[in-house]
C-alpha positions in Angstrom: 0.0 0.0 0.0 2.6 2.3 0.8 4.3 2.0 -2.6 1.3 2.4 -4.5 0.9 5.3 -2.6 4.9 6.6 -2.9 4.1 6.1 -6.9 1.0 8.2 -6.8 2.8 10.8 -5.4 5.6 10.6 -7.5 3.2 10.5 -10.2 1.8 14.0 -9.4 4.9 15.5 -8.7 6.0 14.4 -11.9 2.9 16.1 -13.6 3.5 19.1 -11.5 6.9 19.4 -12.5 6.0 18.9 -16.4 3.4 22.0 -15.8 5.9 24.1 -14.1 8.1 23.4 -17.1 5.5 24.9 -19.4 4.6 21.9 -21.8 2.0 23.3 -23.6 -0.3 21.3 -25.3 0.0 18.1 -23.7 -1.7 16.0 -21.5 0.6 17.1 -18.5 -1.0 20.9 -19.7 -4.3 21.2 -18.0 -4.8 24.3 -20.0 -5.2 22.3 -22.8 -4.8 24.2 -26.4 -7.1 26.4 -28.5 -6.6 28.3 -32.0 -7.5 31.6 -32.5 -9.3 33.4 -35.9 -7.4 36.3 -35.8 -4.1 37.6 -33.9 -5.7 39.4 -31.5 -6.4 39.6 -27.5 -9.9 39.4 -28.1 -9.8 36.7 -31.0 -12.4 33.7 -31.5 -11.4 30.8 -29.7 -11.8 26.9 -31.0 -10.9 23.2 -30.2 -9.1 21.5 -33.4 -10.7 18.5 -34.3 -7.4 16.6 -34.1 -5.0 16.3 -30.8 -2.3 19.3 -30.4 1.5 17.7 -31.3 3.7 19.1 -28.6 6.9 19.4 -30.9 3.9 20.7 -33.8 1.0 22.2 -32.4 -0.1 24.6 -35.2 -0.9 21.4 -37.6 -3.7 20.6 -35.7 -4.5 24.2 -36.7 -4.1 24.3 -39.5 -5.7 20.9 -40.5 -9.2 21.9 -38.8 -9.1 25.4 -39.7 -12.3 25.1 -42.7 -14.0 22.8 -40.2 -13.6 25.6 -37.2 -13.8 28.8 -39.8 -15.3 27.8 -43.8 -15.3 31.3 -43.8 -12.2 32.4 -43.3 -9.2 31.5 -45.4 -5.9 29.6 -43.8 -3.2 31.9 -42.7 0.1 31.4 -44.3 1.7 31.2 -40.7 0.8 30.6 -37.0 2.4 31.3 -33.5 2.0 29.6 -30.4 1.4 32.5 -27.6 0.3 32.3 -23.9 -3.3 33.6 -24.0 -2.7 37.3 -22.9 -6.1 37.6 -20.7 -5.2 38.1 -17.1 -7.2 35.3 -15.8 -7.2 32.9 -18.8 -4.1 31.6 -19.0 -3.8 28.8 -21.5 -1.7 28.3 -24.8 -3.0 29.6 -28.1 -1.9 28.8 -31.7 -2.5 32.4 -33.6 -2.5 33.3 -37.1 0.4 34.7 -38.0 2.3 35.7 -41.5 4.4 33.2 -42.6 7.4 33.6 -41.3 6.3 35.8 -38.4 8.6 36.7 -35.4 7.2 34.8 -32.5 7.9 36.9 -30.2 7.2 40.2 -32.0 3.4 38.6 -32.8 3.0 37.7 -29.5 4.0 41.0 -27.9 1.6 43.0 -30.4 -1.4 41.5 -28.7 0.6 42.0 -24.6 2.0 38.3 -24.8 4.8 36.2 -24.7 5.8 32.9 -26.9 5.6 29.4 -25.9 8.9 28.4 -26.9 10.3 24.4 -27.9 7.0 24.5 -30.2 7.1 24.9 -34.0 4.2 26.9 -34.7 
């Protein structure tokens, strides 16, 4: 008992540490992952149909993007941003030009970049 326990423990600091760490878009991110319409503070907000890659996480993106939006045509480019609202937290892949500064497209809407992610 004591080592099952000792393991579930372990278990949770280990998934603590992971979100400490800042793995976004992972199951050790209880944030989870959204895309946005628009690069923007105040932008729509939508699940992907498909699961966020860690090392990729602007392909799930930008393979649901005419299921989430029909109406609005694929951006040439994404970045992966922490959402900038106060109290929302969570990581966001944004539309982006194509070979958009990730930290200069985060900044114009007051955030930062998620780095180790290929947005």
């Amino acid at each position: 008992m004591f080592a099952v326990a000792a393991g579930f423990v372990l278990a949770a600091g280990a998934g603590g540490v992971a979100v400490a760490n800042g793995l976004p878009f992972s199951d050790s991110d209880p944030s989870g992952g959204m895309c946005a319409r628009t690069l923007s503070a105040e932008a729509d907000l939508s699940q992907p149909v498909g699961e966020f890659d860690p090392a990729n996480p602007a392909k799930a993106c930008a393979d649901s993007w005419q299921q989430m939006w029909p109406d609005t045509p694929k951006p040439a480019g994404f970045v992966a941003c922490h959402h900038p609202g106060a109290t929302a937290g969570g990581s966001v892949i944004y539309p982006a030009a194509k070979d958009a500064d990730p930290a200069t497209a985060c900044a114009s809407i007051g955030s930062k970049p998620i780095t180790g992610t290929a947005a």
